[in-house]
N, CA and C atoms as a LAMMPS dump frame, in Angstrom:
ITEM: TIMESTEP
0
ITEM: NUMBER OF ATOMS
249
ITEM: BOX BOUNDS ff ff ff
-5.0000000000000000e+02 5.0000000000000000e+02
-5.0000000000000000e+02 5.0000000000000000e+02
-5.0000000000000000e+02 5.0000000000000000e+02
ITEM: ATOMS id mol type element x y z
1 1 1 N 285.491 207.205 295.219
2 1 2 C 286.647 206.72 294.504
3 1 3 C 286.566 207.03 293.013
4 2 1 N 285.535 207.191 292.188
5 2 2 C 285.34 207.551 291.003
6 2 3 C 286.255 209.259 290.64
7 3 1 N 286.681 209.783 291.662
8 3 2 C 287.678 210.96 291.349
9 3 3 C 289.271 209.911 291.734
10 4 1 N 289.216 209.382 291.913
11 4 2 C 290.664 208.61 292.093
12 4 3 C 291.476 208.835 290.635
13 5 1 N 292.584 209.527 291.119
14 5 2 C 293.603 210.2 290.276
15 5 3 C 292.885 211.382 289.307
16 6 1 N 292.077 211.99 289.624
17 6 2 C 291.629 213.286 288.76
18 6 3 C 292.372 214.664 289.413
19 7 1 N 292.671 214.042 290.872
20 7 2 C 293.473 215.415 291.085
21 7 3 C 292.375 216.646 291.549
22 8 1 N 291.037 216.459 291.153
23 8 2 C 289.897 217.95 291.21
24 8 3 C 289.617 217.322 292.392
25 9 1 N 290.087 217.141 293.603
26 9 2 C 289.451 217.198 295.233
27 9 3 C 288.255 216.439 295.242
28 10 1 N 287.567 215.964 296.427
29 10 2 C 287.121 215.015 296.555
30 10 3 C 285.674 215.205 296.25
31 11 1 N 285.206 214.382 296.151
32 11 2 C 283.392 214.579 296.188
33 11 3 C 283.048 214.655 297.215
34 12 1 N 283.048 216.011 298.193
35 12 2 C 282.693 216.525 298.968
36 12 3 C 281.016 216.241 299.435
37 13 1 N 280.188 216.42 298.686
38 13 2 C 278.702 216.086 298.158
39 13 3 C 278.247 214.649 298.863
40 14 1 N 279.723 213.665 298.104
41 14 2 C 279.335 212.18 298.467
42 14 3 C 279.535 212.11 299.698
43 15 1 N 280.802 212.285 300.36
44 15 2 C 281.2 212.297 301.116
45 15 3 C 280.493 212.962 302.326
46 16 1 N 280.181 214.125 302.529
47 16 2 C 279.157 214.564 303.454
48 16 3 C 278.407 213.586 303.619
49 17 1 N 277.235 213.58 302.46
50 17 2 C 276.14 212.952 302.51
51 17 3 C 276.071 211.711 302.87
52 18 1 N 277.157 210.357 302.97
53 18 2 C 277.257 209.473 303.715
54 18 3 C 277.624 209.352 305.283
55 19 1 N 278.935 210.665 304.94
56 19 2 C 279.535 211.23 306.9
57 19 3 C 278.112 211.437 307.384
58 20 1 N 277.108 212.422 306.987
59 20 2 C 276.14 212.814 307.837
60 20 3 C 275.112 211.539 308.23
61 21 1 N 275.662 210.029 307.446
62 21 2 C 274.137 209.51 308.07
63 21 3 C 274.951 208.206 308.296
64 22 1 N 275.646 207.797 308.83
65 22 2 C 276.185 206.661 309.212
66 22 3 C 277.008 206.836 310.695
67 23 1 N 276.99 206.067 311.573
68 23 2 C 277.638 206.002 312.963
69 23 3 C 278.944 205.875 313.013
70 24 1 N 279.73 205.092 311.793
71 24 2 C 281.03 204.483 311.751
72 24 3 C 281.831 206.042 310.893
73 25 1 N 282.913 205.788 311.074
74 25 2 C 284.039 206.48 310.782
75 25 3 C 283.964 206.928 308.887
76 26 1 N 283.97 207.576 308.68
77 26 2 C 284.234 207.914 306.917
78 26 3 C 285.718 208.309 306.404
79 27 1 N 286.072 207.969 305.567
80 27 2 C 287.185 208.629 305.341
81 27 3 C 287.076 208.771 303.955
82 28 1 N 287.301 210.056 303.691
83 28 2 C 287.528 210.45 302.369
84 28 3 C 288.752 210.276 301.706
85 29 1 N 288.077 209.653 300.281
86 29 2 C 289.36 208.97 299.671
87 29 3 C 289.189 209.275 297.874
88 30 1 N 290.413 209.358 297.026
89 30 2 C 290.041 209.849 295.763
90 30 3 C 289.59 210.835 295.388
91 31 1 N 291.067 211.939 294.413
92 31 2 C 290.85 212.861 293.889
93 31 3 C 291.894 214.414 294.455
94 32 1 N 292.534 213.92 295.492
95 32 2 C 293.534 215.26 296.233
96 32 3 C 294.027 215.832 295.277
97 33 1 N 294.294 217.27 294.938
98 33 2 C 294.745 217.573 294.28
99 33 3 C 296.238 218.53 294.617
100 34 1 N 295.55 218.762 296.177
101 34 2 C 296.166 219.978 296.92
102 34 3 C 296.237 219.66 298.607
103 35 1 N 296.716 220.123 299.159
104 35 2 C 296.345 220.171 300.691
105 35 3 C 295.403 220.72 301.202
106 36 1 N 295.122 221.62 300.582
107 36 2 C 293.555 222.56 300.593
108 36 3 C 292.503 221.548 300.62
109 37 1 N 292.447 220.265 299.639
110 37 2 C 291.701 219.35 299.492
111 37 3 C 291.583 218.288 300.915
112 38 1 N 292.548 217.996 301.373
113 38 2 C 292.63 217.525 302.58
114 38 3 C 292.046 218.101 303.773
115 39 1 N 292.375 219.77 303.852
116 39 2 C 290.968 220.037 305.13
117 39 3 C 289.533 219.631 304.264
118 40 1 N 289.647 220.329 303.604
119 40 2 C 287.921 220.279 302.8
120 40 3 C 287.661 219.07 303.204
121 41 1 N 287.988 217.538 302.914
122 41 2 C 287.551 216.586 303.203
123 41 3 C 286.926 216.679 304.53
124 42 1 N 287.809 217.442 305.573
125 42 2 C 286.911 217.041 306.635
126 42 3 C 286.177 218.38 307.38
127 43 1 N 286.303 219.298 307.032
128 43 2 C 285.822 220.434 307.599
129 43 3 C 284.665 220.191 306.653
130 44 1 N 284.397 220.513 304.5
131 44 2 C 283.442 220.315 304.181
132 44 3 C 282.448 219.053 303.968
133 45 1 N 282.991 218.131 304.173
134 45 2 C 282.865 216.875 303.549
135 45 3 C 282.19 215.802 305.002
136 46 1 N 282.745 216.129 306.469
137 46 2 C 282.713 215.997 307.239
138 46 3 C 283.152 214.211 307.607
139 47 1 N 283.912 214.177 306.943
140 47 2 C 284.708 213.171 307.147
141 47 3 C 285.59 213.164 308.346
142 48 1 N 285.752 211.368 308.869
143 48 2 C 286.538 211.488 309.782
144 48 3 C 287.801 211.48 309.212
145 49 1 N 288.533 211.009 308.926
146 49 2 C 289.938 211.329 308.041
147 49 3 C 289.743 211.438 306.735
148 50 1 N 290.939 211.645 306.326
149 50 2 C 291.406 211.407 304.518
150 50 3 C 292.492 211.005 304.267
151 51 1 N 292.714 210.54 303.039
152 51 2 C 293.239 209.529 302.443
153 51 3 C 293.863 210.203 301.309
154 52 1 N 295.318 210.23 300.885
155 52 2 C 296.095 210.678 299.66
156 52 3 C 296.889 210.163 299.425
157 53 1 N 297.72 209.999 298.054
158 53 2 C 298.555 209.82 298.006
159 53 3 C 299.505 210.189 296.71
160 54 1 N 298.84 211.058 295.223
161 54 2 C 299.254 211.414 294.431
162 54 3 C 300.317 212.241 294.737
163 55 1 N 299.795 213.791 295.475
164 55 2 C 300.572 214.593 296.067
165 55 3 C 301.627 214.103 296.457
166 56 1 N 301.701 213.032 297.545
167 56 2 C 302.734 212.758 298.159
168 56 3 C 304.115 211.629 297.146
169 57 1 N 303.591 210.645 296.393
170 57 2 C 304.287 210.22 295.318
171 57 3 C 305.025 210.684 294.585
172 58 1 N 304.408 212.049 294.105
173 58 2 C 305.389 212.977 293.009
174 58 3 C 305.879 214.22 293.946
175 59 1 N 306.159 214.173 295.322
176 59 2 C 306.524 214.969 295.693
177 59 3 C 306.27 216.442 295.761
178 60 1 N 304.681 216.307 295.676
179 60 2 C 304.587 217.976 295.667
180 60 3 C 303.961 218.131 297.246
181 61 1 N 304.234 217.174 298.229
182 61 2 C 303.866 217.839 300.126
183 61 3 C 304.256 216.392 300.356
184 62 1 N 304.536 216.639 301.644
185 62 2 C 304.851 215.503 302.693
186 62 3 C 304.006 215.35 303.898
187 63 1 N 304.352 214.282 304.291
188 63 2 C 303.241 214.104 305.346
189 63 3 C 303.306 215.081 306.205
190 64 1 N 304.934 216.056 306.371
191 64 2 C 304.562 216.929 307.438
192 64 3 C 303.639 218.011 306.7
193 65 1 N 303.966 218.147 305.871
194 65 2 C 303.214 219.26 305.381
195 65 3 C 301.154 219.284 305.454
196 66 1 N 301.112 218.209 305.106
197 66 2 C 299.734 217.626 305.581
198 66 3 C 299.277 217.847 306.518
199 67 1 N 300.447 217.829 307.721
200 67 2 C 299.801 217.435 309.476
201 67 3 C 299.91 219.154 309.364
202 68 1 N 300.771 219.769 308.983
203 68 2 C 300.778 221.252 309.437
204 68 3 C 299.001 222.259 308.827
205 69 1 N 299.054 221.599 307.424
206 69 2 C 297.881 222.521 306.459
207 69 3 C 296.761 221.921 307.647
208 70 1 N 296.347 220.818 308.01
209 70 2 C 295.102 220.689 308.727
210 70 3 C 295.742 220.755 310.352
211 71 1 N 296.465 221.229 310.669
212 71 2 C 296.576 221.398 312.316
213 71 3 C 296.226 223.211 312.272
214 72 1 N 296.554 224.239 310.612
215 72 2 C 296.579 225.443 311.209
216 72 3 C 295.288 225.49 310.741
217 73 1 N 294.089 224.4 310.239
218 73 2 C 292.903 224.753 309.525
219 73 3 C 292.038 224.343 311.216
220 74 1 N 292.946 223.896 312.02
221 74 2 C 292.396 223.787 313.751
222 74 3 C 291.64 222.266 313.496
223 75 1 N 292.108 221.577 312.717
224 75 2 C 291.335 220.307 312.776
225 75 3 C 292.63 219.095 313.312
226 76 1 N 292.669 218.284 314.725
227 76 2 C 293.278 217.908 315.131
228 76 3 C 293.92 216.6 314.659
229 77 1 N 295.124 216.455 314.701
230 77 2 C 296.116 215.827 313.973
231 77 3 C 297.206 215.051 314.817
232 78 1 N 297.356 213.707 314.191
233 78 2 C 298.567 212.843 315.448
234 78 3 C 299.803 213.028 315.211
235 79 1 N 300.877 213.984 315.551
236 79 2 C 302.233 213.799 315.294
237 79 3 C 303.202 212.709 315
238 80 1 N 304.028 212.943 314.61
239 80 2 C 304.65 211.365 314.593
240 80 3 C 305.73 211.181 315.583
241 81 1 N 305.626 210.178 316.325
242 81 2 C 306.721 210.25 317.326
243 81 3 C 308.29 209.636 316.968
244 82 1 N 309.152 210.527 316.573
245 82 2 C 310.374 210.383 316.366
246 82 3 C 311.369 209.756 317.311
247 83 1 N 311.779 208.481 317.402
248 83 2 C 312.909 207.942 318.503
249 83 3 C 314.366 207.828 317.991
């Protein structure tokens, strides 16, 4: 969380290094700058999800856009079911 609102992507470093040694779920949180940043969280970072929300506030991606950047990075993603 110490990158929370810097925008420079996540602490990948931290983030690994806790994903790799704990049983429970991680989610990377603080610092998105990009959608690019959002796979990284979990392809480099090895997080089970991530967490944004600058991007999405000022309108520079939407959640679809999110589900699309990490569904074509092949990392699996829940659609939203529209009724």
């Amino acid at each position: 969380m110490d990158k929370d609102g810097t925008r420079s992507g996540y602490d990948l470093d931290l983030v690994r290094a806790i994903a790799d040694r704990v049983s429970v779920p991680v989610v990377a949180s603080g610092g998105v700058g990009g959608l690019d940043d959002l796979v990284a969280g979990i392809r480099d970072g090895h997080a089970s999800a991530v967490l944004a929300a600058s991007i999405f506030h000022f309108g520079e991606a939407s959640i679809a856009d999110a589900h699309n950047a990490l569904a074509q990075a092949g990392i699996p993603v829940r659609r939203p079911v529209l009724a």
